[in-house]
N, C-alpha and C positions, 0 to 999 in steps of 0.2 A: 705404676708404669715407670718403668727404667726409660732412662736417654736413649737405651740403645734400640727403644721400640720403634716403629715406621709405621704409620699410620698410611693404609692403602685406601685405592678407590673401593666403591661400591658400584660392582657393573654386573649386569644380570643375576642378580642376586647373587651375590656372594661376594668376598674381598679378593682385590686383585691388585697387587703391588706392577705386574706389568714390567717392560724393560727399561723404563725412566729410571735414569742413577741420578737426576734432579731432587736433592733433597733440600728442604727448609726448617730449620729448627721451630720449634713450640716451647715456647714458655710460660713456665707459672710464674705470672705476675707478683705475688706477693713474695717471691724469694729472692725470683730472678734467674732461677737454674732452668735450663734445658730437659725438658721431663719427655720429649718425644720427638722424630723427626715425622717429616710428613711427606709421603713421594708426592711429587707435583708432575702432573699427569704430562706425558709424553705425545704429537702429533698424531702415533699411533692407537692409543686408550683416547682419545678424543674421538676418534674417528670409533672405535669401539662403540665406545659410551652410547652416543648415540644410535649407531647401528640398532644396540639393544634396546634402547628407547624406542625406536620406531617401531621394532619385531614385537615387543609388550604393547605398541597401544592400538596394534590391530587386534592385541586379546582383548585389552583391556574397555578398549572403548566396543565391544563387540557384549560386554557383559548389558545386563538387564539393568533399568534403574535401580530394582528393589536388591540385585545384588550387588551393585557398587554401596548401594546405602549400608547394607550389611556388613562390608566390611569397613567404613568410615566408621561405623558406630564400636567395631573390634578394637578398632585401633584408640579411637576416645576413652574407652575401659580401660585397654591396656595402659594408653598415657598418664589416666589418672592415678591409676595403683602403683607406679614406677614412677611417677615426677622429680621423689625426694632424691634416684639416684640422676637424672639427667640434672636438676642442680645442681649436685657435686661436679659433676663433669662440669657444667657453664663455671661454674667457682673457680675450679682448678686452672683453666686454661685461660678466663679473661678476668680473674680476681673480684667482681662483683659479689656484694655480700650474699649470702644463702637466701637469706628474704628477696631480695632482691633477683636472685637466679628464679626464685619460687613464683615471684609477678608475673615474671618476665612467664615464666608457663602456662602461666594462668590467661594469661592476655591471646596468647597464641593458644589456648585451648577452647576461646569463646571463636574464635574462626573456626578450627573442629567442629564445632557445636551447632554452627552458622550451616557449615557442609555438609551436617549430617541430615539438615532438613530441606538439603536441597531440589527435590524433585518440583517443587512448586518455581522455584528460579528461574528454572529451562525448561519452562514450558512455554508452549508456541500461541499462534493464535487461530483461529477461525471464523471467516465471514461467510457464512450460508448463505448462494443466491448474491452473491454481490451484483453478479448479473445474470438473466436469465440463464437458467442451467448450468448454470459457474460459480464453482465454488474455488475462496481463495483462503488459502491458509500456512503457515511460515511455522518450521520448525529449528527449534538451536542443537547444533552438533560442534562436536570438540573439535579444535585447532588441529591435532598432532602431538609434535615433542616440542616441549615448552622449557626455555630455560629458565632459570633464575640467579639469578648471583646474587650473594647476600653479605654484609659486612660483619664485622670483627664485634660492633657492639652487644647484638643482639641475635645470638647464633642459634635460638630457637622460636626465640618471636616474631624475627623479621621472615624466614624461611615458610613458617606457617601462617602469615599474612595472603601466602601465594599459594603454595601446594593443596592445601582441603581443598579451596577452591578449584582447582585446574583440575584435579583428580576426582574429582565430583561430579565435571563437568564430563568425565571421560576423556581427559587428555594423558599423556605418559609424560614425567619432569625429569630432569636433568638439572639438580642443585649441585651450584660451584661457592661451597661456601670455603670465607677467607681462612687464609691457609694460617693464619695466627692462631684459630682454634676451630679446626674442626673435627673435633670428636662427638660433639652433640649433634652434627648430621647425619655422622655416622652411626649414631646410638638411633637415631628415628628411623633410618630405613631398616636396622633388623627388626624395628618394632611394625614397621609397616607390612615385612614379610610376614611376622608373627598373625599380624591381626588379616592375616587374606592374601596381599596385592600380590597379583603376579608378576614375576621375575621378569627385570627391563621396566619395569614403570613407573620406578620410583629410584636412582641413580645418582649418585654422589662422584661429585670429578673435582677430585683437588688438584689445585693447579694456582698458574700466574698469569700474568698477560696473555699467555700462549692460550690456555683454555679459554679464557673470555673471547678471545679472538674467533677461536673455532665452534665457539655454540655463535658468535654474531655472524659469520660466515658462513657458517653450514645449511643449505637449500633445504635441509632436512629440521630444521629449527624454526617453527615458526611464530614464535614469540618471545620475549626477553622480557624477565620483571630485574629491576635491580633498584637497591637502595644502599646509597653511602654520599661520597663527595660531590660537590654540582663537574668539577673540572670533568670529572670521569662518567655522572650521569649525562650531562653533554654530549661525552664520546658516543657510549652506548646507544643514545637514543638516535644519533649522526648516522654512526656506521650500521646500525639494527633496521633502521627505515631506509636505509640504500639500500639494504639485503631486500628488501620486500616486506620487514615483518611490523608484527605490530609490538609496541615500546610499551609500558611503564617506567620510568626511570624516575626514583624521590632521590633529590639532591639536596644539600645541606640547607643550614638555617643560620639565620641570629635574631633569636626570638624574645622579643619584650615585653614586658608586664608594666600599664601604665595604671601609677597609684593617683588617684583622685586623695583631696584631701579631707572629706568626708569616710573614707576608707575606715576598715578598725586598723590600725596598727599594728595591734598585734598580732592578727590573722595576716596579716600582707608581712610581716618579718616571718613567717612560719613559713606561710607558703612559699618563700625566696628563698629560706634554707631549703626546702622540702627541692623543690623545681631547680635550682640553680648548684646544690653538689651531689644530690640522687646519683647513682651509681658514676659516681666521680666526676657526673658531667661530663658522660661520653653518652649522650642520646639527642638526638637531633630536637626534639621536644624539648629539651633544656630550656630555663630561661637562664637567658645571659645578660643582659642587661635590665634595670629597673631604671623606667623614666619615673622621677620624683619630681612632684611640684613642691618646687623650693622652698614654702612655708611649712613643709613636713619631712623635708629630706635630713636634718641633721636630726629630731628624732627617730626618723626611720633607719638611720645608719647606726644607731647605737643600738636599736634593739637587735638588730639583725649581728651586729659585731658582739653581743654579750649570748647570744645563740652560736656563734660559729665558738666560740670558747668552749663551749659543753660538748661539742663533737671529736667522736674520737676514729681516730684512721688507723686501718690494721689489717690484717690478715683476714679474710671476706669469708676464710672458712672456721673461725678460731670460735669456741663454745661459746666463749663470753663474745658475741656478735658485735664490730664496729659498726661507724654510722657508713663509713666510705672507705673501699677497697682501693688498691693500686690502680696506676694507669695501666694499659693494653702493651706496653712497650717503652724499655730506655730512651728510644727516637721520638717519641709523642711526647713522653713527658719532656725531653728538652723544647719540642716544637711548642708543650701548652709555656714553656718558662719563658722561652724569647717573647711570647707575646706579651708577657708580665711585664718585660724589660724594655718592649717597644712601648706600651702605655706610659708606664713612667718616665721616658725618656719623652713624650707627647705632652706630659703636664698630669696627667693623671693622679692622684694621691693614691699610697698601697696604703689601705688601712689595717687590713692581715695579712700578711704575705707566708705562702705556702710552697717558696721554695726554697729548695733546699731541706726538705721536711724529711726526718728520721723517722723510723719504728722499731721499737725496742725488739734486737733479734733476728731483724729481718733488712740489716744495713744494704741489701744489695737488690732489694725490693723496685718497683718500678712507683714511689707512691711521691704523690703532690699533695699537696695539706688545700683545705678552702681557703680561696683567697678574695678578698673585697677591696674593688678600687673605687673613690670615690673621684667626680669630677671628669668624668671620660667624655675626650676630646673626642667631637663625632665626627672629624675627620684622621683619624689616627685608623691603621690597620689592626689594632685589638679592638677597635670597636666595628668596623667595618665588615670583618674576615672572621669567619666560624672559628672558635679557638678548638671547645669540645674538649674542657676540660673542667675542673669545680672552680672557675672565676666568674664571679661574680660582678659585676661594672655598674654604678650607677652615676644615671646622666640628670643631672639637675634641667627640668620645665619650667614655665611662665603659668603656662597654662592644658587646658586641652587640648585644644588646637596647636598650638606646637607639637605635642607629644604625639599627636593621629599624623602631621606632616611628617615627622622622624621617623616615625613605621612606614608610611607608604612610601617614602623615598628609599629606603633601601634594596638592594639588587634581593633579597630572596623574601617568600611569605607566605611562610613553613606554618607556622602557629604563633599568637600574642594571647595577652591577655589583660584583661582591665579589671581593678579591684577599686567599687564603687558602692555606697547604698542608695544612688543615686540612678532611677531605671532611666529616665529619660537621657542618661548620655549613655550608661551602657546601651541602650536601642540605637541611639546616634552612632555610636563605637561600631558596633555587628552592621552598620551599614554602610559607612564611610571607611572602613579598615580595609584595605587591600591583600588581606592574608586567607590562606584556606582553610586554618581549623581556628576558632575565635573560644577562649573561656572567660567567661562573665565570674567574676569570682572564684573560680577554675584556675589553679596555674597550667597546666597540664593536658591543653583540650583535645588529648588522643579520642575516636571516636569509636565508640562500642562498633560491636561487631557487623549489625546487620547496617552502619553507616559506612562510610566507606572515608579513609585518610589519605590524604595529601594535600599539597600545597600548591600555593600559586606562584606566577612569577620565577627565580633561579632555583626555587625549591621543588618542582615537578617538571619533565619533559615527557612527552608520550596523550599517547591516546588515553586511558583511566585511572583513576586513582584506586589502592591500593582495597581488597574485600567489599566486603556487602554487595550489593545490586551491581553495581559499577564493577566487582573485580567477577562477578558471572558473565558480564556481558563482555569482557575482554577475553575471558578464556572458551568462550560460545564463539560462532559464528551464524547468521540467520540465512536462512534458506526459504526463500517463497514458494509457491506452488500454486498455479491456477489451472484447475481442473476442470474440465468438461466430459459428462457422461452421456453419450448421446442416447435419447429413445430411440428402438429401431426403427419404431412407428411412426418419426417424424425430421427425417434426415435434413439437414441445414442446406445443402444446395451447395452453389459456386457459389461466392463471392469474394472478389479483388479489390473491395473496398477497404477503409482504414478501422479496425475492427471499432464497432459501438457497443457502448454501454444502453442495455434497453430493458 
């Protein structure tokens, strides 16, 4: 792909550049050059977009169960057999290692998988006789045109956290993924024309604030999934529940791993590299902080500092595979470095410091090295405020009890976790912890598919959390029905009274 390529929307099946001269560059993170522009959609392809959305989901939601299922199951096939190239594409545009692009598919394929066996989901109920000659019973039907907007981390995981499902459900979507790399949305809808869907009901609208605005606005929109910042998940769930509609919105995190000192060590230094610089430490499941109780915290920082030496940072698509790819962008990685330099200027000790960090080759690359600070001051804005970069913070404990008070006081409560061989306080932890997804041993506690993710507190706004049961029942809507069949041989008569149950 040349710089001088434009990457267009996808509106009624097919690409469509439209009369937008709004262009926004894309970048390969690991070099730093310009590999593509992107039109970012214009008032009139917004208003398109949807148009086509709504014309597809009167087909769409019009089809049989067994043949929407049909084509979920086209499209699973297809995904599988194509993966290796939709991670070059996530590699290319957001620098994540190839393993790395390949989980991230993987994770978003068990929501597929989830959706494929959906007919049991959205089914209704029935009470035969609830009262004499009455029968009552509730069916689930789709929304509409359902938007999504998704961020720059995870441009095929976080998209298909939402879509199997709403397309399952029989609704038509409208993804507005971040315009920093959206080629992998756009690689999913030819695959979704490939495996079936009819044209209009599966829709990509690149764009900026202007598009967000117009799917939260449009009468014609009646639902918004978004996951990225809280500032902005905030917005969306604000202005999307004015509209009328109904929100998901997962906002950011700062998520802690508290070490007991019965811990093994050397699992709890594994798992802090593993959780805390995984694809650079741009994933809301991050951990970013380790509370240590201070009788284990200076050997825990050593083994964690003799592991972050053996990792090697680099080119996320290069044969001999690094551990950590570039950041998403120049602006981020200065935004992850100031926070480097508000810590330190707080008291914080940098035990490795990863900026300013080279790779051989690739001088103009967007890349931050792991970095460990010990000592972090809990009222400092690195420790406060989501960095979303590979730093790593550890905050020296007392005890337990401080360390479950430090978690529940903070403004979001996204995901923790506690590394113990000790059950009765992990029990105590999963009950006293004010967070939405808890791993016991676990750094990482994203929830299999047929569970459903998100957070509590500044880390979720909206009505349900993200797939499983929970993300059917946001892209459903219930419909009751009480029925009466009259015998001819026994007509009911007048009556003006307050109807009885008999």
């Amino acid at each position: 792909m040349s710089n001088n390529s434009v990457l267009a929307n996808w509106i009624d099946g097919k690409l469509s550049l439209g009369a937008s001269k709004n262009l926004s560059s894309v970048y390969n993170p690991a070099t730093g050059e310009v590999i593509a522009q992107v039109a970012l959609a214009s008032q009139e392809e917004i208003d398109a977009a949807i148009a086509s959305a709504k014309k597809g989901f009167k087909k769409w939601s019009g089809y049989s169960i067994a043949k929407r299922q049909a084509v979920i199951f086209n499209f699973r096939e297809l995904l599988n057999s194509r993966k290796e190239k939709l991670a070059e594409i996530i590699t290319r545009e957001h620098g994540k290692v190839l393993s790395d692009a390949m989980g991230e598919i993987a994770r978003g394929q068990e929501i597929v998988e989830l959706a494929c066996g959906f007919p049991h989901l959205i089914k209704g109920a029935f009470s035969e006789n609830a009262s004499t000659g009455i029968d009552v019973y509730s069916i689930k039907q789709p929304l509409g045109v359902v938007g999504i907007i998704s961020p720059f981390n995870f441009p095929a995981m976080v998209p298909m956290w939402f879509f199997p499902v709403a397309l399952a459900a029989g609704n038509s979507v409208v993804l507005k993924p971040s315009e920093k790399n959206p080629s992998a949305a756009l690689w999913l809808a030819q695959l979704w024309q490939e495996a079936g869907l009819p044209d209009g009901v599966f829709t990509v609208l690149n764009g900026d604030k202007l598009a967000v605005d117009g799917l939260l606005n449009s009468p014609d929109v009646a639902s918004i999934s978004f996951v990225g910042s809280t500032p902005i998940a905030k917005y969306i769930y604000e202005t999307a529940a004015a509209n009328g509609k109904r929100v998901q919105a997962l906002g950011g995190a700062k998520n802690h791993m508290l070490v007991l000192p019965d811990a093994d060590l050397d699992l709890v230094a594994d798992q802090a590299i593993n959780a805390g610089y995984g694809a650079a430490g741009e994933r809301c499941m991050a951990i970013s902080v380790v509370l240590a109780i201070d009788t284990i915290a200076d050997k825990l920082i050593e083994k964690i500092k003799s592991r972050i030496s053996q990792l090697r940072v680099g080119n996320g698509a290069d044969k001999q595979e690094p551990d950590l790819g570039p950041l998403i962008s120049q602006a981020h990685l200065e935004k992850v470095s100031d926070y480097v330099t508000i810590a330190e200027k707080d008291g914080a000790k940098v035990v490795v410091d990863g900026r300013n960090y080279s790779v051989e080759n690739h001088q103009n690359g967007f890349f931050f090295g792991p970095t460990l600070l010990d000592q972090m001051p809990t009222d400092s804005k690195a420790y406060t405020e989501e960095i979303f970069g590979p730093v790593l913070s550890i905050v020296r404990i007392n005890n337990f009890d401080e360390g479950v008070a430090l978690i529940n006081s903070g403004a979001f409560g996204n995901g923790t976790a506690i590394f113990t061989n000790d059950g009765g306080a992990a029990r105590r932890f999963q009950n006293e912890i004010q967070v939405g997804m808890i791993g016991i041993n676990v750094p990482i506690p994203v929830p299999v598919a047929y569970h459903s993710f998100g957070g509590w507190k500044n880390s979720l706004f909206g009505d349900a959390k993200a797939y499983g049961t929970q993300g059917f029942d946001f892209f459903t809507r219930e419909k009751t029905v009480t029925s009466r069949w009259l015998d001819p041989a026994q007509h009911g008569g007048i009556n003006l009274g307050f109807p009885q149950n008999d």
